[in-house]
N, C-alpha and C positions, 0 to 999 in steps of 0.2 A: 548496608549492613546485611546479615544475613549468615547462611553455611552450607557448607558442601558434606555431604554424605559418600564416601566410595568405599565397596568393599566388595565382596567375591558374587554379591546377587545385582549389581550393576551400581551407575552415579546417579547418585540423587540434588538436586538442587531444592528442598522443599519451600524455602522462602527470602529470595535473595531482593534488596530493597536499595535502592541508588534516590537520594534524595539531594534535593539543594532547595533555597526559602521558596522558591516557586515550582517545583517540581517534583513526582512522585515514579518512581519505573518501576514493577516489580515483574520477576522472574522465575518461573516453576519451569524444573525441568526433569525429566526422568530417561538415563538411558539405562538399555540391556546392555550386557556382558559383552555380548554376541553384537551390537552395535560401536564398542569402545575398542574393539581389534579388528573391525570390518566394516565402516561406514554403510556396506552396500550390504547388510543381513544387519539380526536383530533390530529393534526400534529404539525409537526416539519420540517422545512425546514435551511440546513444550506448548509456554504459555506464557503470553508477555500482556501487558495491561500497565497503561503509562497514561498524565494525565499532565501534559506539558504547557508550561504558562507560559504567557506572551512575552517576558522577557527573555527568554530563555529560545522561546521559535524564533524572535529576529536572531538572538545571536547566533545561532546554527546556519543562519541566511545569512551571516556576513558581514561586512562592512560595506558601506555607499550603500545601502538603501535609500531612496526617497525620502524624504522629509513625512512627505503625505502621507507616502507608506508607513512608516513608523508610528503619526498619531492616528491614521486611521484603522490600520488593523486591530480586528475586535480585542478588547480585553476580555479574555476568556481563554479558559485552558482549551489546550487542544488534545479529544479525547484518541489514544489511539488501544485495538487489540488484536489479537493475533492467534490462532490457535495451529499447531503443526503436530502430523503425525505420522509415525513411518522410516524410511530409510533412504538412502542413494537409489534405490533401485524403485524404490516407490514409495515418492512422499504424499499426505493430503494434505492440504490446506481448507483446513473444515471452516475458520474462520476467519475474516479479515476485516476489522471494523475502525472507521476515522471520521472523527465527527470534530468539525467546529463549529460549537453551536450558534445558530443564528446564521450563520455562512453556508455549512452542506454539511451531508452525512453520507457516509459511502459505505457499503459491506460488500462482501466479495468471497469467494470462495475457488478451487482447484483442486489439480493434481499435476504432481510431477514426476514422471518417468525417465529413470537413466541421464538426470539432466546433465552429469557429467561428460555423455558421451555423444558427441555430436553425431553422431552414424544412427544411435538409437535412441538418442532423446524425443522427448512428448511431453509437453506442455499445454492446459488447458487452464485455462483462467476466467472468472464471469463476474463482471462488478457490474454494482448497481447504483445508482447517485443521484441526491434529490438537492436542490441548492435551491439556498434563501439569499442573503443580499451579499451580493460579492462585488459589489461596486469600490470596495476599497482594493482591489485589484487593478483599478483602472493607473493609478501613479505608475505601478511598475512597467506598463504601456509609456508612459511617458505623456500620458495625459494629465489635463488639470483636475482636479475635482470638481469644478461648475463647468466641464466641457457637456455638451448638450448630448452623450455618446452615454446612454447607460445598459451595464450586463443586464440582462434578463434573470429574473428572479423567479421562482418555482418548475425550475427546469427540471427533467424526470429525464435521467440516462441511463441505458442500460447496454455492456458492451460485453462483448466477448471475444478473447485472444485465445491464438495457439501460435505451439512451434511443436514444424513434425521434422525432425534432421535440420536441413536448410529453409524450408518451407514455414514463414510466418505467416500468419492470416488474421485480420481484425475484423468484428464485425460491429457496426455502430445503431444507435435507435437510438435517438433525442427528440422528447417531444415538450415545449412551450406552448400552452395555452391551447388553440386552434391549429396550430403549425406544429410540424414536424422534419425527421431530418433523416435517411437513413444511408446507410455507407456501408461498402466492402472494398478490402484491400487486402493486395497481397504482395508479398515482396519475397525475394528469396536473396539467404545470406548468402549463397556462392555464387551464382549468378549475376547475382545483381538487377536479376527483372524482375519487373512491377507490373500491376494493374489495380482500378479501381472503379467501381462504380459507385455513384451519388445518385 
């Protein structure tokens, strides 16, 4: 439920709401004039905030899940947000947040430049992620639940991606307890070469 607003001072979406018994998604959005006849001028500001329950995440995953997987993923909503602002020519992504609680919680933030145009696109992106029990992960592996094989719990990751034209680049930092992990890679999408170091 909800309403759309359009008229000569730009579209408004002030409160649009998609519900089902286990799920809540709402949506603000605002554009300019100058954004609704030119993608790439005037802005766009949105804002999404969605709190999605666990019947409703299997179903989005499918059919043939795990048995395991089904009774062991948490019950609990999984919280997702979002925040965008800008244009084709240059968007921000101020905020990016996905939290299951008791599992992990991730926030994230960017920017993206002419992402339409592969000649002059730019893309930067930086998430950050801290994870509590994700051992009900282990079925989709194709493991048992009493296999003597368990994730690591209080993992603290923090990464950050680009794309410059063809040029991808990742950069990794994971640290567990006393240990750590770090990574650079780089691939290119016309080419097709890579490199990395660990």
């Amino acid at each position: 439920n909800g309403h759309i607003q359009a008229d000569s001072t730009g579209l408004r979406i002030p409160d649009f709401r998609l519900l089902t018994p286990h799920s809540e998604i709402a949506l603000q959005a605002d554009a300019r004039p100058e954004w609704m006849e030119n993608p790439e001028q005037g802005g766009l500001n949105a804002r999404l905030d969605a709190r999605i329950g666990k019947q409703d995440v299997l179903l989005l995953m499918g059919k043939d899940l795990p048995e395991a997987f089904l009774r062991d993923y948490p019950f609990r909503p999984l919280l997702l947000q979002a925040e965008t602002a800008g244009n084709l020519t240059r968007m921000n992504v101020t905020r990016v947040r996905t939290e299951l609680p008791g599992a992990f919680a991730l926030e994230g933030s960017g920017e993206l430049r002419h992402p339409t145009d592969s000649l002059r696109r730019e893309i930067r992106l930086g998430l950050r992620m801290q994870t509590g029990d994700l051992n009900f992960l282990k079925s989709l592996a194709g493991l048992m639940p009493d296999a003597k094989i368990a994730i690591p719990d209080s993992m603290r990751l923090n990464a950050d991606f680009g794309l410059r034209a063809d040029a991808l680049s990742a950069r990794l930092d994971v640290e567990e307890g006393s240990g750590s992990l770090k990574a650079d890679a780089r691939y290119d999408l016309g080419t097709e070469a890579y490199g990395a170091e660990i």
